[in-house]
C-alpha positions in Angstrom: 92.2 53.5 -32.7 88.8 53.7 -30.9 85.6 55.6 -32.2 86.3 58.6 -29.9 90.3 59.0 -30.9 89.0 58.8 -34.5 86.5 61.7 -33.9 89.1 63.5 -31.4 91.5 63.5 -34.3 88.9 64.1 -37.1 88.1 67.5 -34.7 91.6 68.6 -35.2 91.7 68.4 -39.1 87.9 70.0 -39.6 89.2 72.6 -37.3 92.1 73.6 -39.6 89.9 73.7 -42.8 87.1 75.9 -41.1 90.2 78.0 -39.6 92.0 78.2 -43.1 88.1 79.3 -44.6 87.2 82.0 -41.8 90.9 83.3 -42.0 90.2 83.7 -45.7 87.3 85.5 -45.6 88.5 88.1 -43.1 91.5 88.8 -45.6 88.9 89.5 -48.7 86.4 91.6 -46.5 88.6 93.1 -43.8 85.4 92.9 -41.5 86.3 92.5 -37.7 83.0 90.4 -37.3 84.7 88.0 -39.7 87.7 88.2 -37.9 86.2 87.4 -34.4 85.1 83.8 -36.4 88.3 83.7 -37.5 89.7 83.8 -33.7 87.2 81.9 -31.9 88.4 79.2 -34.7 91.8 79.4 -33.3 90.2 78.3 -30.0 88.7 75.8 -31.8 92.0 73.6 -33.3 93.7 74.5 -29.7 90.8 72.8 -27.8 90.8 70.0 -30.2 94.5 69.5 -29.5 93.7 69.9 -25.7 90.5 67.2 -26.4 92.8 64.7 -28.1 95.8 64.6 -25.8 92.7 64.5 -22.8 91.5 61.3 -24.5 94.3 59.4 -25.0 95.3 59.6 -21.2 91.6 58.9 -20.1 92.1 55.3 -22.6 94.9 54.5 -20.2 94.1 51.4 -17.7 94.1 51.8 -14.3 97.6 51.7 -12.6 99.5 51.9 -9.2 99.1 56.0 -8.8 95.6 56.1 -10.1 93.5 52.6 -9.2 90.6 54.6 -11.0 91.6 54.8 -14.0 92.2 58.1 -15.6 88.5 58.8 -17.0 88.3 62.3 -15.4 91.5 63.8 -18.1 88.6 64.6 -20.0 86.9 66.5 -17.9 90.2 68.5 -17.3 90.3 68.8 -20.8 86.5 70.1 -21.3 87.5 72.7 -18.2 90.5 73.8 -19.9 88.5 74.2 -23.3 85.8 76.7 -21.5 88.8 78.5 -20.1 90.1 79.2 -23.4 87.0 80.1 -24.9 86.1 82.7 -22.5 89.3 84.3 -23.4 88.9 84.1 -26.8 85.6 85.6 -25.9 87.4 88.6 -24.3 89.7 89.0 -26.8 87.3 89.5 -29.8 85.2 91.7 -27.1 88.2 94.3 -27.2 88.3 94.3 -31.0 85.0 95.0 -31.0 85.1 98.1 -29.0 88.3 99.5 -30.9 86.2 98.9 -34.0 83.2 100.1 -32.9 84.8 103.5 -31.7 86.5 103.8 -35.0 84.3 102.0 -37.7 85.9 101.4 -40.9 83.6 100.9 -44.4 83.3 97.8 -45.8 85.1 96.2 -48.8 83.5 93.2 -48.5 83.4 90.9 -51.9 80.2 88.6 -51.9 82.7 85.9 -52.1 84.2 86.5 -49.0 81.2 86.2 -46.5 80.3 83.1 -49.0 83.8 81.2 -48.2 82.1 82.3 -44.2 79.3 80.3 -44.9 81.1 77.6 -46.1 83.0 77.3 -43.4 80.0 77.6 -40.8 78.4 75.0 -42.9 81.1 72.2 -42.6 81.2 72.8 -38.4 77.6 72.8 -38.3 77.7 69.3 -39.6 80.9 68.3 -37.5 79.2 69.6 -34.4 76.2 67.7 -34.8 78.4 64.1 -35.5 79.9 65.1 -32.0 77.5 65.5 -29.9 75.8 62.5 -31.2 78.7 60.5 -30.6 79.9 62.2 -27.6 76.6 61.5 -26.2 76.3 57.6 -27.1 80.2 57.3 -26.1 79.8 59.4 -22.9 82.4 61.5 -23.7 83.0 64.9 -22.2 85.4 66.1 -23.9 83.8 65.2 -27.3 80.7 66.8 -26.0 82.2 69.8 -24.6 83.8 70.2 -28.1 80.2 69.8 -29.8 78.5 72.0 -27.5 80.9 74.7 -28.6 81.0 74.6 -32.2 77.2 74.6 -31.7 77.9 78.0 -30.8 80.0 78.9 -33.4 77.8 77.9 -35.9 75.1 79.9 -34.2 77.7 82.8 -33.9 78.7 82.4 -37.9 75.3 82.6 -39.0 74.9 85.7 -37.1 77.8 87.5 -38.0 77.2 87.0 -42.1 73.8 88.3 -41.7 75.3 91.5 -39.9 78.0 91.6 -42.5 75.6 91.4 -45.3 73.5 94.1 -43.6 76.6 96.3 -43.4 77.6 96.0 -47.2 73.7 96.7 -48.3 73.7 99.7 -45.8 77.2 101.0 -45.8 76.4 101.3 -41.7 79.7 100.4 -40.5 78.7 100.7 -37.1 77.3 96.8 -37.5 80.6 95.5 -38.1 82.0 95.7 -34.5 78.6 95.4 -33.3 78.1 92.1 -34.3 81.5 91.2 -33.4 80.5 92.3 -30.0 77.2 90.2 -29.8 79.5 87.1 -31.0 81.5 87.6 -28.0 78.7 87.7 -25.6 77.8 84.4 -27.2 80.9 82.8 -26.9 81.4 84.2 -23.3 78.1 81.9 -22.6 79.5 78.7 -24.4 82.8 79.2 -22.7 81.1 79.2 -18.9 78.1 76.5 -19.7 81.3 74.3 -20.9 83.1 75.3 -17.3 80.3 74.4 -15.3 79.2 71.2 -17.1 82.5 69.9 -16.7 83.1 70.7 -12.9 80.4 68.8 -12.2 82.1 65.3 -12.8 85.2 66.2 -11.3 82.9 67.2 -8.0 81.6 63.3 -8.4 77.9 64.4 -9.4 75.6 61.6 -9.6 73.9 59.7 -12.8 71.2 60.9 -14.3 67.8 60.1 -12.9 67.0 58.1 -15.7 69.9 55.7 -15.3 70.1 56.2 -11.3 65.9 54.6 -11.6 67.3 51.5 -14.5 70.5 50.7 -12.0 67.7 50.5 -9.2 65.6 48.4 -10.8 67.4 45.8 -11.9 69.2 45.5 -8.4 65.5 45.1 -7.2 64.9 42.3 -9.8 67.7 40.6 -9.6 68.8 40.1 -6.1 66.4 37.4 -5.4 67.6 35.4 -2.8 68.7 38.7 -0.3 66.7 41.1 2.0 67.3 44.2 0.6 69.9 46.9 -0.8 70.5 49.9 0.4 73.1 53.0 0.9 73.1 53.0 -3.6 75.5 55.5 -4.6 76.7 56.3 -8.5 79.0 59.0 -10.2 80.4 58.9 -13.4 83.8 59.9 -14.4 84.2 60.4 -18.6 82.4 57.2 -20.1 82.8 55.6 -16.8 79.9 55.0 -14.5 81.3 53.7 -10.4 78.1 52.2 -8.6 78.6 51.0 -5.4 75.9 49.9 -2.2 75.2 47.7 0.3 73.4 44.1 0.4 71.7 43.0 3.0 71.4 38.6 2.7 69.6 35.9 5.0 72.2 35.4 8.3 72.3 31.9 7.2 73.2 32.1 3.2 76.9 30.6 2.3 79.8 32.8 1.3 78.6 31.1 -1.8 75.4 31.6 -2.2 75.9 35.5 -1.7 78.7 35.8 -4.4 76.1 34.0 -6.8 73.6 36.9 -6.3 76.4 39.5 -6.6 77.6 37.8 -9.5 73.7 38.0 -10.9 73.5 41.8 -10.2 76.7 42.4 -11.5 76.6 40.6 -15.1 73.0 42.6 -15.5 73.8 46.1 -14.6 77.1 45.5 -17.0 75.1 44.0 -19.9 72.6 47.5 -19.1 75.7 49.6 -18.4 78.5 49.2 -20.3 82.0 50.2 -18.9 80.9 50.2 -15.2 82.6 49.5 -12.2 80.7 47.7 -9.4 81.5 47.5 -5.9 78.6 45.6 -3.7 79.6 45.2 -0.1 77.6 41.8 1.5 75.9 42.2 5.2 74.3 40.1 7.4 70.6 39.9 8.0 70.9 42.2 11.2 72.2 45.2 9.5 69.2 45.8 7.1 67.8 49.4 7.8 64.4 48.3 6.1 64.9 51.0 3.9 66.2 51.3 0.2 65.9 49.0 -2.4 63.2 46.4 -1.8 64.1 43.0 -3.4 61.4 41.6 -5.9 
């Protein structure tokens, strides 16, 4: 099973304990703020379902329907998550509203908003492995699921301070408000998560950063040809496509070409790893004298 699976599955089970906790603690307090934790954990263990199923499909090689590969499930999966999390959003928005026009006191035991906190603290730490990893693995889906239990946390720590505010000041009016700011929150995550993730199934470009180290070792190692041009990149889950043009001498061999290709190729994967290069040789009359100037 591969790093990502591991943390795709590990996802599913800390979802389910924090769940269990938040559900808990809305039974001893009867607080709707609670309870909006509660359901954006439900979101949660759905989207880690959604993450896993995404990332086992991405895994799968390339085949005769999809020469790809089928990287971009995860981004399918990341869309779907912000999707669901904007409801949730909605959902815990209408709660709030019913509670705030008909706020309800308080029986909230101390131990209640403390089985909260303990919840909030176990997915603060979860959310930090994923993004961490989800970052080094280039992982959308792993990210996606970060970024939004970032904002849970953010969201938890919020509503116990309202709750605990509420109890000390019996202004029940703070319950639903809170609940109300957590769905403003989560309506944020939810559409940051959308728009993240429709921008690799639009085929957006590498970062700069990686766009300037894919340019630069073309530029040092090509000796031997004129000049590359027409450089294009997108990346599609963990996968990065790079693709251009290379412009050699009009007398070099068919060999002598693939040898620099071949030299490009092992250095940007060694740089890069999990790439897919595509470098399409030209004669010396087709150079545009632009581009990427050969060292």
């Amino acid at each position: 099973m591969s790093k990502i699976m591991k943390l795709a599955v590990g996802s599913l089970f800390v979802g389910a304990i924090v769940l269990t906790l938040k559900s808990v603690a809305y039974w001893m307090t009867g607080s709707i703020a609670l309870l909006s934790d509660a359901l954006e954990s439900i979101v949660n263990v759905a989207t880690a379902i959604a993450a896993l199923v995404a990332i086992r499909i991405a895994a799968r090689p390339a085949d005769a329907n999809h020469p790809y590969g089928h990287h971009k499930a995860e981004y399918l999966s990341a869309v779907l998550e912000g999707v669901m999390i904007i409801v949730a959003a909605l959902i815990i928005m209408h709660r709030a509203w019913l509670g705030f026009m008909d706020p309800q006191p308080l029986t909230a035991p101390l131990s209640g908003v403390l089985v909260n906190g303990a919840a909030s603290i176990i997915n603060g730490l979860w959310c930090w492995i994923l993004i961490h990893h989800g970052t080094r693995e280039r992982s959308p889906a792993l990210l996606a699921d970060g970024r939004h239990l970032l904002s849970d946390v953010i969201s938890s720590v919020g509503v116990t301070f309202g709750v605990l505010v509420a109890i000390q000041t019996g202004w029940a009016f703070l319950d639903p408000a809170m609940a109300g700011l957590v769905s403003l929150n989560i309506l944020w995550s939810g559409w940051k998560v959308v728009k993240s993730s429709l921008s690799g199934l639009l085929d957006e470009s590498v970062s700069g950063a990686v766009l300037e180290e894919v340019r630069t070792i073309i530029s040092e190692k090509a000796t031997g040809a004129v000049e590359a041009h027409d450089l294009r990149t997108r990346q599609a889950g963990s996968r990065i496509f790079i693709d251009f043009h290379l412009v050699v001498p009009g007398e070099s061999t068919v060999n002598e070409a693939h040898g620099i290709c071949d030299r490009i190729e092992l250095a940007l994967r060694k740089a890069i790893p999990d790439c897919a290069i595509s470098i399409h040789v030209e004669p010396e009359e087709k150079a545009k004298q632009s581009g990427i100037v050969v060292l």
